[in-house]
C-alpha positions as CSV (number, residue, x, y, z in Angstrom):
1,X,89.8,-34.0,13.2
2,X,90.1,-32.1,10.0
3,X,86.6,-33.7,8.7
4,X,85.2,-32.2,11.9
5,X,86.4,-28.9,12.2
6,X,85.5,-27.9,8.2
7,X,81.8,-29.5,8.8
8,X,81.9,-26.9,12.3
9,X,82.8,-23.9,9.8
10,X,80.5,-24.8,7.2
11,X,77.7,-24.6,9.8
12,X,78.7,-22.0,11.5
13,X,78.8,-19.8,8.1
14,X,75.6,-21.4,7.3
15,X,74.3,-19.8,10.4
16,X,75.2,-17.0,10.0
17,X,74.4,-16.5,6.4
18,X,70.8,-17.0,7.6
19,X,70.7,-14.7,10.1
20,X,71.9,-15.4,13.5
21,X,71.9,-18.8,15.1
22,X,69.0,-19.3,17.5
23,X,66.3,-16.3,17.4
24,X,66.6,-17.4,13.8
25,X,65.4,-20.8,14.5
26,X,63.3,-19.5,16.8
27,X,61.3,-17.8,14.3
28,X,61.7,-20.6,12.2
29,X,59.5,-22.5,14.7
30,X,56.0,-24.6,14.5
31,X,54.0,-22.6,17.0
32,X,52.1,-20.0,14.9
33,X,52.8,-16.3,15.3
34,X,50.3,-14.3,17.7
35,X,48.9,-11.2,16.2
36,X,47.8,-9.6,18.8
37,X,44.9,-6.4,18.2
38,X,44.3,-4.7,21.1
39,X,40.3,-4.0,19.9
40,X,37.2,-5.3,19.9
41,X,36.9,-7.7,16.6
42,X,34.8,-7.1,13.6
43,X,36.0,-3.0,14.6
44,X,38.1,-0.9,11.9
45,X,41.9,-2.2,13.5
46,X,40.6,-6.0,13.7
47,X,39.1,-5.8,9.9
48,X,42.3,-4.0,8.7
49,X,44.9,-6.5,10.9
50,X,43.1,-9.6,9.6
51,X,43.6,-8.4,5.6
52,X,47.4,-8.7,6.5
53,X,47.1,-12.4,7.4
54,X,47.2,-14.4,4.2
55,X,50.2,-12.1,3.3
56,X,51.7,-13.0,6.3
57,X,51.6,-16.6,6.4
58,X,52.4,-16.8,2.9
59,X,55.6,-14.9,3.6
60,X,56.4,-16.7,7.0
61,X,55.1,-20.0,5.9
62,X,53.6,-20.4,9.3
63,X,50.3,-19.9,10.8
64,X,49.2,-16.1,12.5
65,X,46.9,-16.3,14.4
66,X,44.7,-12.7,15.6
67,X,44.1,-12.6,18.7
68,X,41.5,-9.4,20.3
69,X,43.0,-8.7,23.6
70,X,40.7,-5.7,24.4
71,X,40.4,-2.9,27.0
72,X,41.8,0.2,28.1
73,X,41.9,2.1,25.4
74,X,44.4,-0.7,23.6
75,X,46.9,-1.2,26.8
76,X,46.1,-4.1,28.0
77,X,47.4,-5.5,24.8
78,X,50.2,-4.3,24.2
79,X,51.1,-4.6,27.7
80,X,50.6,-8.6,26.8
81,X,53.2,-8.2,24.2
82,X,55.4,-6.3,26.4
83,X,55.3,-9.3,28.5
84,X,55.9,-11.8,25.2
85,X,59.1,-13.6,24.8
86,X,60.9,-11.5,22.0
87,X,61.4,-14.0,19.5
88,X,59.6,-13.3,16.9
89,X,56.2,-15.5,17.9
90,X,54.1,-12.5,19.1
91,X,53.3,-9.1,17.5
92,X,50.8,-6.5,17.9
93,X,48.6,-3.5,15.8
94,X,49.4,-0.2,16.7
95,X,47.6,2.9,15.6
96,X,48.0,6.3,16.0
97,X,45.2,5.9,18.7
98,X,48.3,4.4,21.4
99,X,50.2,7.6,20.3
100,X,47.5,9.7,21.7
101,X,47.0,7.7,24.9
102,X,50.4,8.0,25.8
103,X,50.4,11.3,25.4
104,X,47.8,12.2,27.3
105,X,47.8,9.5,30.0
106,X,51.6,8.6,30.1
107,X,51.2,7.3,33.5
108,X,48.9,4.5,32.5
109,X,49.6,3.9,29.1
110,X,52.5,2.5,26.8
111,X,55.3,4.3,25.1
112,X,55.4,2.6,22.2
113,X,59.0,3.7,21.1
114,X,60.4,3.0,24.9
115,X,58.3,-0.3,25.5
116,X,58.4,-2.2,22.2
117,X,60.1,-2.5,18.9
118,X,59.1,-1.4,15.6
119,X,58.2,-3.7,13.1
120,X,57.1,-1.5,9.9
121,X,54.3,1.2,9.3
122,X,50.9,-0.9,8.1
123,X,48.9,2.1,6.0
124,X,48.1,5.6,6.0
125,X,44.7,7.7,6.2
126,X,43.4,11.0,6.6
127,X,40.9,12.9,8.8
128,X,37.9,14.7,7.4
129,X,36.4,18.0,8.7
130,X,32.7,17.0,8.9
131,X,29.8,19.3,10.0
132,X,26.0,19.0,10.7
133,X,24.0,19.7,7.5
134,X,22.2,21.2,9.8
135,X,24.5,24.2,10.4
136,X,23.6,25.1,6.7
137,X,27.5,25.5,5.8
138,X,29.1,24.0,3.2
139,X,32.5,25.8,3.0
140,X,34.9,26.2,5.4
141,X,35.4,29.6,5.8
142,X,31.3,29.9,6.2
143,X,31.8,27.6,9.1
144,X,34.7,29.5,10.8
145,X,32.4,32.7,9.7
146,X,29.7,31.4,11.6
147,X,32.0,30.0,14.5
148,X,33.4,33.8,15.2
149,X,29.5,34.5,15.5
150,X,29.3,32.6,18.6
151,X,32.1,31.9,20.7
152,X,31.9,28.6,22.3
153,X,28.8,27.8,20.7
154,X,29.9,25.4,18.3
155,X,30.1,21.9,19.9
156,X,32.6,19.0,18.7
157,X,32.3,15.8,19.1
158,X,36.1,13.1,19.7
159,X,35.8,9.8,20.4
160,X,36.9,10.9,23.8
161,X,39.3,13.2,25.8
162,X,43.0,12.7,24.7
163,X,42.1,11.2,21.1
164,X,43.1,11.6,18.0
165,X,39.9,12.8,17.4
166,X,40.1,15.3,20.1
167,X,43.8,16.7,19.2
168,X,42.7,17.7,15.9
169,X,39.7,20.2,16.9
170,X,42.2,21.4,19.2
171,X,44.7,22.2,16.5
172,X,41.6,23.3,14.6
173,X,40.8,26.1,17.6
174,X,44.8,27.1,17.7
175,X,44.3,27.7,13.8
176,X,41.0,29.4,13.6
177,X,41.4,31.4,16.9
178,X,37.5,29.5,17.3
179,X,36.2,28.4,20.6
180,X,34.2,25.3,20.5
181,X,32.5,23.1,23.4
182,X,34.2,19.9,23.8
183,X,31.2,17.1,23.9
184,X,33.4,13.3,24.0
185,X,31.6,10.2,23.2
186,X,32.6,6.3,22.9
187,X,33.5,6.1,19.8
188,X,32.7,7.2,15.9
189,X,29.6,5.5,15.7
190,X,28.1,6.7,18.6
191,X,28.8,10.9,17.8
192,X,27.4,10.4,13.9
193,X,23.9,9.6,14.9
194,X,24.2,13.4,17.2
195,X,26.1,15.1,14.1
196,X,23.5,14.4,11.9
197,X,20.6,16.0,14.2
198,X,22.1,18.9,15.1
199,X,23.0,18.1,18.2
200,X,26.8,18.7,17.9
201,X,28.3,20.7,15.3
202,X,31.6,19.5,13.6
203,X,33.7,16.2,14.8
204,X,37.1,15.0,12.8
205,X,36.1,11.9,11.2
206,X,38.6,8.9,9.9
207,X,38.2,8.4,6.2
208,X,35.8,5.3,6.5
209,X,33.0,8.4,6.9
210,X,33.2,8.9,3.5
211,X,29.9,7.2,2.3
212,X,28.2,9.4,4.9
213,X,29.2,12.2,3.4
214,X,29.0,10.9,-0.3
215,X,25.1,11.1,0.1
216,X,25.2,14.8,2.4
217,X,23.9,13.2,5.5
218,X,27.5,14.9,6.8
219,X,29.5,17.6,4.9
220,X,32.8,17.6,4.8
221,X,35.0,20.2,4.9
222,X,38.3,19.5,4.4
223,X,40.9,16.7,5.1
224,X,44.1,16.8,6.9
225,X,46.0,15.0,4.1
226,X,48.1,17.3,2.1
227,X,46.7,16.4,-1.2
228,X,43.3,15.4,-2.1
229,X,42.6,11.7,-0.6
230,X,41.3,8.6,-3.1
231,X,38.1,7.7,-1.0
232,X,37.2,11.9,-0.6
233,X,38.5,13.3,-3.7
234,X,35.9,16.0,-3.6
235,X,37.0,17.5,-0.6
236,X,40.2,20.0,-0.6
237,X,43.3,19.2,1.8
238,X,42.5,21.9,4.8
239,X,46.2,22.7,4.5
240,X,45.0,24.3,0.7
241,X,41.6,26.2,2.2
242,X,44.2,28.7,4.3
243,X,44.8,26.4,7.6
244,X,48.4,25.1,7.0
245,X,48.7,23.7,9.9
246,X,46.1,21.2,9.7
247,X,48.1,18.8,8.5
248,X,47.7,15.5,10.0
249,X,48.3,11.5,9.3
250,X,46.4,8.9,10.4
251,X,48.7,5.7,10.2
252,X,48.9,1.6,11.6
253,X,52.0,-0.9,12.0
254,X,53.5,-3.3,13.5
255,X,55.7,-3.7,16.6
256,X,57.5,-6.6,18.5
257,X,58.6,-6.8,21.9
258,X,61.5,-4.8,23.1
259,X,64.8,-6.7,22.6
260,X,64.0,-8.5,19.8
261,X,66.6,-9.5,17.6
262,X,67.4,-7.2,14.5
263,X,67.3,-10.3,12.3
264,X,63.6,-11.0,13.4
265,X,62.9,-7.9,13.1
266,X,64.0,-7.5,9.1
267,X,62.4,-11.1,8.6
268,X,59.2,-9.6,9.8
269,X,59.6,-6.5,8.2
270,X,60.2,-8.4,5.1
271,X,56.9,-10.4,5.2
272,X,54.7,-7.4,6.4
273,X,56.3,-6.0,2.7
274,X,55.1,-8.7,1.0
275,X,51.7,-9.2,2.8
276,X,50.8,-5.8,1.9
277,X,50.9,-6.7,-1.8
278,X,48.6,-9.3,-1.6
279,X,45.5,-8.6,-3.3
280,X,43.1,-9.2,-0.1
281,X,45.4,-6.5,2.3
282,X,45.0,-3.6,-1.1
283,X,41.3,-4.2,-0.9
284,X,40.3,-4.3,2.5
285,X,42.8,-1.1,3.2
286,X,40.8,0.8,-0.3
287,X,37.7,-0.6,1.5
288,X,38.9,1.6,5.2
289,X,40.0,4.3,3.3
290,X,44.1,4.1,4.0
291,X,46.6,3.8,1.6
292,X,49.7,0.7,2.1
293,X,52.7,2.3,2.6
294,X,55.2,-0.1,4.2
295,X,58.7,1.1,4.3
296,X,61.7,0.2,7.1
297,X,60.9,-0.4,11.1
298,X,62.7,3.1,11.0
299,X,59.5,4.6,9.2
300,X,57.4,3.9,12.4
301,X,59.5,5.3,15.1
302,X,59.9,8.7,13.7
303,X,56.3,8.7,13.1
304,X,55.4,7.7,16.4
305,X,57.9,10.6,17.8
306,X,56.7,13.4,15.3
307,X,53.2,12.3,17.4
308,X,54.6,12.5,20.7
309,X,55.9,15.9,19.9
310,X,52.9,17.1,18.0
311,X,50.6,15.9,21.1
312,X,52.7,17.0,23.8
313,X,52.8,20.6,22.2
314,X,49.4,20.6,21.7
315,X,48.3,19.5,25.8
316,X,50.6,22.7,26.5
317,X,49.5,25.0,24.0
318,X,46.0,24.4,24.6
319,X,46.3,24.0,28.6
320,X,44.4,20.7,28.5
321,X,44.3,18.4,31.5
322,X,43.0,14.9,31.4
323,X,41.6,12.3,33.8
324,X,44.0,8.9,34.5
């Protein structure tokens, strides 16, 4: 009996010096962890979730497995994680893009902070101010010069109503007093081809612009960092050029379903560390133009709350209504 009951201690203590009994072997499993991005793959989020892989499996000493679960705007999956067991098996890519959804669709999109669990922030990036070199500007205050010339006549492109894209040339009109003609198109790729003919004026790029601007077919006016950023190191933060307000951070991470364990959670959060060391997530994040930052599950909830607030104020400020 004694034999008995000091082998039950010992692997009770054993258990719990690992981390909590079953969701720990659940994680400890052989089914390979789902990664799930909720874009289309060979885009920016599939090409930047895919450098975390090796990292990750090295870390987890399992297979990860991406899978694109596409549509809506990025709902549809993360409404599959929201359905996932939460044990540590399935986790999905979130961007600052889901932030902006919610925010101005919350009746059809996911609250990130409500619906699942943070995992850890991925990277960080900036926005750049770009223009039509057609416009003939290449300073700022020319541009908000020439904007005052011509109320509404200056056109911006977003990669659609209630964007990221979109929320920044607001905050641009609530810091320049400018009014501008919203023009929304699918996507960056679709708006640059327009920006360089003339036939919009200005659009808020994500960093991987940069070699457009490099050889002038854009200019770029400004970022929304608040120091200069590595892949645009020409280009002042707009926060220095007299707006500083237009401060802005483009970020990625990680979440989990709601309800998963806090000792899954710090296991992931431990491997996402280490992944982003690895040499192929530093140069496929230098290649997108963000910056690995890491840092506790914590990290990620207030970020995705300082969005929901900056959002929200914005859609009242600005009186904007959108479509479900």
């Amino acid at each position: 009996m004694r034999i008995w009951i000091w082998r039950a201690f010992t692997w009770l203590a054993l258990v719990a010096a690992l981390g909590g009994g079953a969701s720990w072997a659940q994680l400890r499993g052989d089914s390979p962890i789902r990664l799930i991005v909720p874009y289309a793959a060979g885009g920016g989020g599939d090409i930047m979730a895919r450098g975390l892989v090796p990292g990750l499996e090295k870390a987890l000493g399992r297979t990860v497995v991406v899978e694109n679960v596409t549509g809506a705007t990025g709902t549809i999956g993360l409404q599959r994680t929201i359905q996932a067991p939460p044990d540590g098996t399935t986790i999905v890519y979130v961007t600052a893009v889901n932030t902006a959804n919610a925010a101005s669709r919350p009746q059809s999109n996911v609250n990130l902070n409500r619906d699942l669990t943070a995992v850890g922030q991925i990277a960080q990036s900036v926005f750049v101010l770009a223009v039509s070199p057609k416009l003939g500007v290449d300073n700022l205050k020319d541009f908000i010069a020439l904007g005052k010339k011509k109320p509404g006549g200056i056109r911006f492109g977003s990669t659609g109503p209630g964007s990221n894209h979109h929320f920044l040339a607001e905050m641009f009109k609530s810091a320049t007093g400018l009014e501008m003609t919203h023009i929304p198109y699918r996507g960056e790729a679709a708006a640059t081809p327009d920006l360089m003919a003339g036939r919009i004026d200005m659009m808020f790029y994500t960093a991987s612009i940069a070699p457009y601007i490099e050889d002038k077919r854009l200019i770029g006016l400004g970022v929304t960092s608040a120091e200069p950023w590595f892949s645009l190191p020409n280009i002042k933060p707009l926060s220095q050029l007299g707006l500083p307000t237009m401060a802005y951070t483009g970020w990625n991470g990680l979440m989990a379903p709601k309800n998963t364990p806090p000792e899954i959670i710090a296991t992931l959060n431990k491997a996402l560390a280490s992944a982003l060391k690895s040499e192929t997530a530093q140069r496929t994040f230098r290649l997108s133009g963000f910056k690995a930052v890491g840092g506790p599950p914590e990290a990620l909830t207030q970020q995705i709350d300082s969005d929901a607030k900056l959002f929200d104020r914005l859609i009242r400020e600005q009186h904007l209504t959108f479509d479900r």
